[in-house]
MARMI-863379 format. One record per residue (C-alpha): residue number from 1; x, y, z. Coordinates in pm, 1 decimal. Example, Ala and Ser with C-alpha at 12.3 -4.5 7.8 and 13.67 -1.06 7.14 Angstrom:
2
LOMI resi        X        Y        Z
LOMI    1   1230.0   -450.0    780.0
LOMI    2   1367.0   -106.0    714.0
This chain:
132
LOMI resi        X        Y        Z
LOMI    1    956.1   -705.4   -899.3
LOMI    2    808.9   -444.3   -699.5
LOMI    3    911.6   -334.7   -319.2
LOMI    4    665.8   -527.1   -174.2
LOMI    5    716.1   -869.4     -7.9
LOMI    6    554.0  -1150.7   -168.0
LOMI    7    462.4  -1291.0    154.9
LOMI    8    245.6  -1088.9    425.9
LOMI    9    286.3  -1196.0    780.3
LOMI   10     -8.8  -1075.4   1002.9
LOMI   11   -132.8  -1154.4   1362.9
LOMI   12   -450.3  -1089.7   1558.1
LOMI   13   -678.8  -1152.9   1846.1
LOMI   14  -1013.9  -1277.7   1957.6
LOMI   15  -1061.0  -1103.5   2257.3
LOMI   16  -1306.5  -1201.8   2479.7
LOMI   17  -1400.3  -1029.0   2796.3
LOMI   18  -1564.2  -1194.6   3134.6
LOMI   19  -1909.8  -1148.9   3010.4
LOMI   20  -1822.4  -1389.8   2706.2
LOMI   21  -1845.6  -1077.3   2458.0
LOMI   22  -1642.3  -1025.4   2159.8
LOMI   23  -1429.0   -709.5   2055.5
LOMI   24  -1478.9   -649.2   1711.2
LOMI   25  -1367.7   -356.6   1497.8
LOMI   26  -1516.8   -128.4   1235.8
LOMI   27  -1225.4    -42.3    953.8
LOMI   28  -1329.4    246.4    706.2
LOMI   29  -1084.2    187.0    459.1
LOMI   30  -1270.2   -133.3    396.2
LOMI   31  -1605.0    -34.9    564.7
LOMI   32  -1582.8   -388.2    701.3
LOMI   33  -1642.9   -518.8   1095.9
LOMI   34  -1296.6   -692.9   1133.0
LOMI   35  -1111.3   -874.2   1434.7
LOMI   36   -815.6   -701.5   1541.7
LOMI   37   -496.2   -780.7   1343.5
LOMI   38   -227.1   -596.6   1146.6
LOMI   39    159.6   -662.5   1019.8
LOMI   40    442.5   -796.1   1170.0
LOMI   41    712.3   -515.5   1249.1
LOMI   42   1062.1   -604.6   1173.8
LOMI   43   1119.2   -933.4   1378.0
LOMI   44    864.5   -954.3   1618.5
LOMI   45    712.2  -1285.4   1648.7
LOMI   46    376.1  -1343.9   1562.6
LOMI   47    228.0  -1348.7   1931.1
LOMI   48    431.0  -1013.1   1967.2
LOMI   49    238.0   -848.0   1685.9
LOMI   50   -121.6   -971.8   1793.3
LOMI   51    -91.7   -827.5   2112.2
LOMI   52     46.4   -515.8   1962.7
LOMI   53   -204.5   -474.5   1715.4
LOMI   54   -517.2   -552.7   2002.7
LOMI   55   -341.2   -304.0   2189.9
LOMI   56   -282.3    -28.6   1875.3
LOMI   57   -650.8    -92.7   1744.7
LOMI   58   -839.1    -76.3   2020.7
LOMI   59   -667.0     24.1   2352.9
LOMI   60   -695.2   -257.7   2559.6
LOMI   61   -427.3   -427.3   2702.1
LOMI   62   -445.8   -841.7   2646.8
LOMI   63   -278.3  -1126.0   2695.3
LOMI   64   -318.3  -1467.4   2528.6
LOMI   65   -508.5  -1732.8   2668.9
LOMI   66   -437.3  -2059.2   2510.5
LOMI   67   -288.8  -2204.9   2200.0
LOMI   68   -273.6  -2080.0   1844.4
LOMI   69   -618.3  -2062.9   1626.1
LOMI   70   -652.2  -2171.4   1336.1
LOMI   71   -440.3  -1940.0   1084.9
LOMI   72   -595.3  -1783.4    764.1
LOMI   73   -415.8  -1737.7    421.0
LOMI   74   -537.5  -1563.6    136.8
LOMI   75   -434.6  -1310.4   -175.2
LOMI   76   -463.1   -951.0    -62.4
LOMI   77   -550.2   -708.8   -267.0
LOMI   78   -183.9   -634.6   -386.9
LOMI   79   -157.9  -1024.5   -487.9
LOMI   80     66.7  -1116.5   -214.8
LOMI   81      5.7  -1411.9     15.3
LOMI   82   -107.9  -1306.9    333.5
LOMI   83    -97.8  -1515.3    618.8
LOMI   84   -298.5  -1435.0    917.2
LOMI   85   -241.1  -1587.8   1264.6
LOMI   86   -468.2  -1575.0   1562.2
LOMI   87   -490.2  -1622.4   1926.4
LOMI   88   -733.1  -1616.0   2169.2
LOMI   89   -684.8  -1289.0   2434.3
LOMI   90   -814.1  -1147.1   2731.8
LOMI   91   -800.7   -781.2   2851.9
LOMI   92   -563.2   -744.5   3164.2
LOMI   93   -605.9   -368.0   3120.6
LOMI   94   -731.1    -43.1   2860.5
LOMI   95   -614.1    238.3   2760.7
LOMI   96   -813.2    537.4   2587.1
LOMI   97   -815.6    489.4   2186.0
LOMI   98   -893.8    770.8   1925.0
LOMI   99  -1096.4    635.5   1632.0
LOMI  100   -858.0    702.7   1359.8
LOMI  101   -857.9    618.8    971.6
LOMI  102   -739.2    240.3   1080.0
LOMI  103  -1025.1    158.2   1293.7
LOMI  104  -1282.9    445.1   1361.8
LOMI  105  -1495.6    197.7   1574.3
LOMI  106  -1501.9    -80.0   1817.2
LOMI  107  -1729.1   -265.9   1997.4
LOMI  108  -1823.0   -574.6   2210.6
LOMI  109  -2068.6   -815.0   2096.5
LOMI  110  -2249.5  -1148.4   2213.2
LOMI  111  -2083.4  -1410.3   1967.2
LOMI  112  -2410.5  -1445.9   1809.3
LOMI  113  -2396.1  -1096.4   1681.1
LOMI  114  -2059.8  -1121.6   1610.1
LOMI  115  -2144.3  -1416.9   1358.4
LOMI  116  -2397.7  -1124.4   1206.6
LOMI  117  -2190.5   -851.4   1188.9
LOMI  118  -1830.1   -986.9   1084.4
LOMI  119  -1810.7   -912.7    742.8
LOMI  120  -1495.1  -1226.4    666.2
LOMI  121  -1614.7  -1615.8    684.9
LOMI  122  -1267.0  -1672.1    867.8
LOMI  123  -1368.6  -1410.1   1138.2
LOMI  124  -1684.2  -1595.8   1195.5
LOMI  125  -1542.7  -1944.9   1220.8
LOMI  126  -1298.0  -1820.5   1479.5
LOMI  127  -1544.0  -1627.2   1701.5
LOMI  128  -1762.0  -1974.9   1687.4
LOMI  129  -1486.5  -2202.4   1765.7
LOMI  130  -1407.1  -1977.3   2088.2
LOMI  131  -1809.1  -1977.3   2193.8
LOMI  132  -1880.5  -2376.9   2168.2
């Protein structure tokens, strides 16, 4: 077989701020509106990785506010199974971010427009389950 893994372990975020807002992100490679997620490095745990990828996507600085949401698998486009897990995150702090060929945008949003503009069913379901 080839040099990828057959199995993709991912992690991500729903980051909502004190106003009740969403952080969603603009990827170009896709030209989708995406919540922030990415790849587990090496060992680092799930939880590890979606605070790293928040962080890496977006510059701010979150922590995790309650338990696990629900996780996502699908095919990607290489034909591996991906599994996605998320948690829901608050911003303790931000850092400057250069849009970059990852994420070139990314924005806050009333969960109503978030439902609008996510361009993944998954990414909607989350965002509503955090908002009832």
């Amino acid at each position: 077989m080839g040099a990828f893994p057959q199995q993709v372990r991912a992690a991500g975020g729903v980051v909502v701020d004190e106003d009740g807002r969403v952080c969603v992100v603009h990827r170009p490679r896709y030209d989708d509106w995406s919540l922030p997620k990415g790849k587990l490095d090496g060992d680092e745990s799930h939880r590890e990785a979606a605070v790293r990828e928040v962080h890496e996507e977006t510059g701010l600085r979150c922590e995790i506010t309650g338990d696990e949401l629900a996780a996502e698998t699908y095919e990607d486009r290489r034909g591996r199974t991906k599994t996605v897990r998320w948690w829901p995150m608050r911003v303790v702090a931000a850092d400057p971010v250069t849009p970059n060929d990852e994420v070139d945008e990314w924005r806050w949003v009333a969960p109503e427009e978030a439902a609008m503009l996510l361009d993944h069913a998954h990414d909607r379901a989350l965002v509503r389950s955090l908002s009832r």
